[in-house]
C-alpha positions as a Markdown table, in Angstrom:
| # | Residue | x | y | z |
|---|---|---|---|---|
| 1 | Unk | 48.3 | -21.7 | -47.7 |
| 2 | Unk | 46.6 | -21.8 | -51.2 |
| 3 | Unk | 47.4 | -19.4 | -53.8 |
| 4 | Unk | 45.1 | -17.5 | -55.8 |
| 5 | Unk | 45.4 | -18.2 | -59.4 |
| 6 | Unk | 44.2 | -16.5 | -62.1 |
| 7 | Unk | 45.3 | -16.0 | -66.3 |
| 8 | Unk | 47.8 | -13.6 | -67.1 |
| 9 | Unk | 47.0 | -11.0 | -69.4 |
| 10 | Unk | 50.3 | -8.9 | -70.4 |
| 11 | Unk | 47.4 | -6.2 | -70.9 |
| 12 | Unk | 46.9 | -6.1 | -67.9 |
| 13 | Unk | 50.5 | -3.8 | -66.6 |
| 14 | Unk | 51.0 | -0.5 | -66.3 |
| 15 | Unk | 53.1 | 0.9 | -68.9 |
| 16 | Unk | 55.2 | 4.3 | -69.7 |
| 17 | Unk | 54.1 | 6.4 | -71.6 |
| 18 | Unk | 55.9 | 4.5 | -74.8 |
| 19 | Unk | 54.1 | 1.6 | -73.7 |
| 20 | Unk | 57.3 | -0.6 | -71.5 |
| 21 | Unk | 57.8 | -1.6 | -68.7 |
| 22 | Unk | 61.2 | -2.2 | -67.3 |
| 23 | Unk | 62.2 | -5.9 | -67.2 |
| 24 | Unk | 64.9 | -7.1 | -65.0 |
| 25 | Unk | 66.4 | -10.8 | -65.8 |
| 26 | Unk | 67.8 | -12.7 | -62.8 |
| 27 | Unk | 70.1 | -15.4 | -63.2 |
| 28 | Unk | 67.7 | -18.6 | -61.9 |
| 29 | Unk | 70.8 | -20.1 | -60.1 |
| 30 | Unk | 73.0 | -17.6 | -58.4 |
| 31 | Unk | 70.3 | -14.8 | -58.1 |
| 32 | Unk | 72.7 | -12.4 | -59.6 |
| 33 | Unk | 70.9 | -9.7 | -61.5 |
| 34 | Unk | 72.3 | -9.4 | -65.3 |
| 35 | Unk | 70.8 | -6.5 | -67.1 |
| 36 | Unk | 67.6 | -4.1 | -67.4 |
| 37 | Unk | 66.2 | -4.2 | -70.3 |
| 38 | Unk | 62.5 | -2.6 | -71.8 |
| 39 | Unk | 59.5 | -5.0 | -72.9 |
| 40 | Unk | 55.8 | -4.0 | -74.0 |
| 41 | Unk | 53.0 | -6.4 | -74.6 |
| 42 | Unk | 53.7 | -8.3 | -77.5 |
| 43 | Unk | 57.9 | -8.8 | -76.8 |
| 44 | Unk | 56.1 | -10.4 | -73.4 |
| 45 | Unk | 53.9 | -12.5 | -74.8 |
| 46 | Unk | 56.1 | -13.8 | -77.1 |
| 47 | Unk | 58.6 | -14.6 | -74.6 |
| 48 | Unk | 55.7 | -16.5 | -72.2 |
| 49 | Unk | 55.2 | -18.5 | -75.7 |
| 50 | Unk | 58.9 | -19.4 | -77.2 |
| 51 | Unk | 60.4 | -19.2 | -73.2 |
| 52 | Unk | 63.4 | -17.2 | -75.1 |
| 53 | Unk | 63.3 | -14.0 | -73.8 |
| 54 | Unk | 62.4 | -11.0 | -76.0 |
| 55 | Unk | 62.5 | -7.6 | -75.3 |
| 56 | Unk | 61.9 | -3.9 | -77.1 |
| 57 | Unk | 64.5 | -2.2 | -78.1 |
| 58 | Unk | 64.0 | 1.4 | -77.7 |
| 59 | Unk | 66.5 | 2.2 | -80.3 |
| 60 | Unk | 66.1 | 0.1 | -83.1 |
| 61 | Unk | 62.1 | 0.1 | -82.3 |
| 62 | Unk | 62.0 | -3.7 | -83.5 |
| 63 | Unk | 61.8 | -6.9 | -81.5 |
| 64 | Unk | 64.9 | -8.2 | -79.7 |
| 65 | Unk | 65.6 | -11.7 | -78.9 |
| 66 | Unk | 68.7 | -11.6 | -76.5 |
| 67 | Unk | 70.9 | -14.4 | -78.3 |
| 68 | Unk | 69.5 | -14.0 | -81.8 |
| 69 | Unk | 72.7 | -12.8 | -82.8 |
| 70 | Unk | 75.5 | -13.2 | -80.5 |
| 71 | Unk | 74.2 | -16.7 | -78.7 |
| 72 | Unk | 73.8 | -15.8 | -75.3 |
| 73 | Unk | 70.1 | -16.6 | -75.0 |
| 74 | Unk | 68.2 | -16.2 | -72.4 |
| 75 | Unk | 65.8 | -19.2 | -71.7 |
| 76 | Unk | 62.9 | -17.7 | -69.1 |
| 77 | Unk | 62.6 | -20.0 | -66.2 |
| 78 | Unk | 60.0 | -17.7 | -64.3 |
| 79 | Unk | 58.1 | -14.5 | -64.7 |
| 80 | Unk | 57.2 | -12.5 | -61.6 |
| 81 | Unk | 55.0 | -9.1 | -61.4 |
| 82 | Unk | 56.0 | -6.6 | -59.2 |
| 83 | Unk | 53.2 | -5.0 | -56.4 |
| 84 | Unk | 52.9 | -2.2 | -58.8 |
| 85 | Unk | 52.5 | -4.1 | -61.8 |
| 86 | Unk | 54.9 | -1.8 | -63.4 |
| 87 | Unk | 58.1 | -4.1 | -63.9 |
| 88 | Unk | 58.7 | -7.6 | -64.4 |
| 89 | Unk | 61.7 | -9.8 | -63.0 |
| 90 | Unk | 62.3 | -12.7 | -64.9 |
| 91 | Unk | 64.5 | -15.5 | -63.6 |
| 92 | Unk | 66.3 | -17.2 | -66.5 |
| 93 | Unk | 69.2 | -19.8 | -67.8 |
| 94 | Unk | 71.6 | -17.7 | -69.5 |
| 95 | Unk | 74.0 | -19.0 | -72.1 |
| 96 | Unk | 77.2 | -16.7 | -72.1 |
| 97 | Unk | 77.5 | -13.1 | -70.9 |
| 98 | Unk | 74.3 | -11.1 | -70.7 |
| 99 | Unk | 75.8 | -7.8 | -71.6 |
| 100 | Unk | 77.1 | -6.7 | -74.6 |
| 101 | Unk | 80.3 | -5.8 | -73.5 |
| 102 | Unk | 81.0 | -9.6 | -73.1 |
| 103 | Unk | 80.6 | -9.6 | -69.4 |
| 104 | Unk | 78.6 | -12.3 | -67.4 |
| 105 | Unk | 76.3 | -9.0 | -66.2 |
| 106 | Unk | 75.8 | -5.5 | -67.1 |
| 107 | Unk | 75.9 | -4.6 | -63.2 |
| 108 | Unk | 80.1 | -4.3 | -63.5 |
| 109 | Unk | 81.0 | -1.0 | -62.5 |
| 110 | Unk | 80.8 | -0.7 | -58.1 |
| 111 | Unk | 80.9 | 2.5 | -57.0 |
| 112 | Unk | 83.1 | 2.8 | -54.3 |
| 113 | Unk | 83.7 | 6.4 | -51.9 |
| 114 | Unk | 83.1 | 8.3 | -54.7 |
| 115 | Unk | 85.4 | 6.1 | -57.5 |
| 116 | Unk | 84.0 | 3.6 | -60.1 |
| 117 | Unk | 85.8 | 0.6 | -60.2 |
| 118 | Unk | 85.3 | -2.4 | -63.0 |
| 119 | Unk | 83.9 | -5.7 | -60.7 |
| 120 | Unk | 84.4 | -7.6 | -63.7 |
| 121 | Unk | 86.2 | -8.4 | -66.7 |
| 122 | Unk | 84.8 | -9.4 | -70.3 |
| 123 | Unk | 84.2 | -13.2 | -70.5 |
C-alpha cells in the first residue's frame, strides 16, 4: 500500500485558543508515555530542525528545550499527527528522567480503588 506524502506545515494544526497544542512524548523503545507537555508553531519547528525537542512553557512564556538545563534531553525520533490535528505524539530517546521530579516519567501516581499510590521512585 503506498502512502500519501505531502510537506508538513506546523501551520497547519489546530490550536487553543493560546495557540498549543498538547504534545505527548513517547519513549521510542519501551512505548512508555513520559510527560505532556504544550508546543505552538515555532517550539515545533524548531524541534523538526535541531531533532531536540522544544516545547512552550505556559508559565515562563519562553521557549523550553527539555535538557537545556538539567541534561535529560529529549532527541525526537518521530513526530506523529493525531486524526484531529490537534495533538502531536512524539516518539523520542530520552537521556535521564523526563519529569522534574527525577522520575523516569511524569505518569507515577496509579490510582488504585479510590487511593493514589507512587508507581515509581526518583531516579
Amino acid at each position: 500500500m503506498a502512502h500519501e506524502t505531502v510537506s508538513f506545515d506546523p501551520g497547519t494544526l489546530t490550536y487553543n485558543e493560546a495557540g498549543l497544542v498538547p504534545a505527548i512524548a513517547q519513549d521510542v523503545a519501551s512505548g512508555e508515555v513520559l510527560m505532556l507537555a504544550w508546543m505552538n508553531a515555532e517550539s515545533l519547528a524548531r524541534t523538526l530542525e535541531t531533532r531536540r525537542v522544544t516545547y512552550w512553557s505556559r508559565s515562563r512564556q519562553a521557549f523550553w528545550v527539555k535538557g537545556e538545563t538539567s541534561g535529560n534531553v529529549q532527541e525526537l525520533v518521530s513526530l506523529r499527527v493525531d486524526c484531529d490535528r490537534d495533538c502531536v505524539l512524539m516518539q523520542v530517546k530520552q537521556s535521564g528522567p523526563a519529569c522534574h521530579t527525577g522520575r523516569r516519567s511524569c505518569f507515577y501516581t496509579g490510582v488504585e480503588t479510590g487511593d493514589e499510590v507512587e508507581l515509581m521512585r526518583p531516579m
